[in-house]
N, C-alpha and C positions, 0 to 999 in steps of 0.2 A: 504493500500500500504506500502511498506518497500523500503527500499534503499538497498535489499541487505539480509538481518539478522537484528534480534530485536536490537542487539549491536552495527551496525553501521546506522539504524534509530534514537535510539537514540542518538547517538553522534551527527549525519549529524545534524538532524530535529532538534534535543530540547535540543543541547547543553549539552548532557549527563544529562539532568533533565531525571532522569526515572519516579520520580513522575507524571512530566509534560506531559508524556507519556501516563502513566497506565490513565490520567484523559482523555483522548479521545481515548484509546483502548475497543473498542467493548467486546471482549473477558476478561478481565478485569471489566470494568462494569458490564456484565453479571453476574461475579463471585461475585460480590458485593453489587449488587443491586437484588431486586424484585419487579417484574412487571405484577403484576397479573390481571389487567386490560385492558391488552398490547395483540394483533394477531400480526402474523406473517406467510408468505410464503417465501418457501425458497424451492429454485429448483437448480436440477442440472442434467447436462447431461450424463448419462450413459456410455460414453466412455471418459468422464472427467474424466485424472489418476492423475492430479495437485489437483482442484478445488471440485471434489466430496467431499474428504476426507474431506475437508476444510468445505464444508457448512455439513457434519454430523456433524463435531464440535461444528459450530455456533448451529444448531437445538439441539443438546446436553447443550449448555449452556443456551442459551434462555430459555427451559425444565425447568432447573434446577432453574433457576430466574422466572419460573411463566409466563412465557409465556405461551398463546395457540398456537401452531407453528404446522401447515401443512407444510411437504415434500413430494416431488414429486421429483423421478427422471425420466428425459424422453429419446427419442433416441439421439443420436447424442451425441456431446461432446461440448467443450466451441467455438458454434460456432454459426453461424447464423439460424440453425435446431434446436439448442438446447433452443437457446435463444428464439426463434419464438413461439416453444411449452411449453415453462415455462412462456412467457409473457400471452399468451392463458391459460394454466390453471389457471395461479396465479389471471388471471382478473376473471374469472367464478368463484373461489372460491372468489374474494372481492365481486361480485355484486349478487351472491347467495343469501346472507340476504335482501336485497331489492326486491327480485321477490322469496316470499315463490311460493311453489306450491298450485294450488289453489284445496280447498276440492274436490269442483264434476266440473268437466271438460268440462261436456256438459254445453254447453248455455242454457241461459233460456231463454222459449219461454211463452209469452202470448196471451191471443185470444184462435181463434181455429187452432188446428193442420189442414192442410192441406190433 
């Protein structure tokens, strides 16, 4: 969140400490750190003309910091559509690793066949 512009967050919030800033700026960390052990989902809605551009950035920096970072963008825009269907993919891609698919699909049967 901002107040505004980076320049009157930081005055407003941290007293013109920019340091005190950059140390809990997302964007910032990303540039600084690496986190190669680290997933990530990151969605955004298709007719989002604010907040798209925004989370390419984020999934751009994360990238770069070692992130594994899945994007998805879906219909709609920063709205209850959009949100609905990113909370729905972002869950399918967390709970994917818990439920591999299983090799042979048929049941197994013992005894005799019917």
């Amino acid at each position: 969140p901002t107040l505004g512009d980076r320049a009157r967050t930081v005055a407003a919030a941290f007293g013109g400490d920019t340091a005190a800033f950059g140390a809990v700026d997302p964007l910032e960390q990303l540039s600084r750190n690496r986190y190669p052990a680290t997933a990530g989902f990151v969605v955004a809605g298709m007719g989002d003309a604010l907040y798209r551009p925004q989370a390419r950035q984020v999934v751009a920096a994360a990238r770069h910091a070692g992130l594994s970072v899945q994007y998805r963008e879906v219909p709609g825009g920063h709205d209850w559509r959009g949100g609905g269907l990113g909370v729905g993919a972002g869950v399918t891609w967390l709970v994917a690793p818990l439920h591999p698919p299983e090799r042979n699909s048929r049941p197994r049967t013992t005894g005799r066949q019917p």
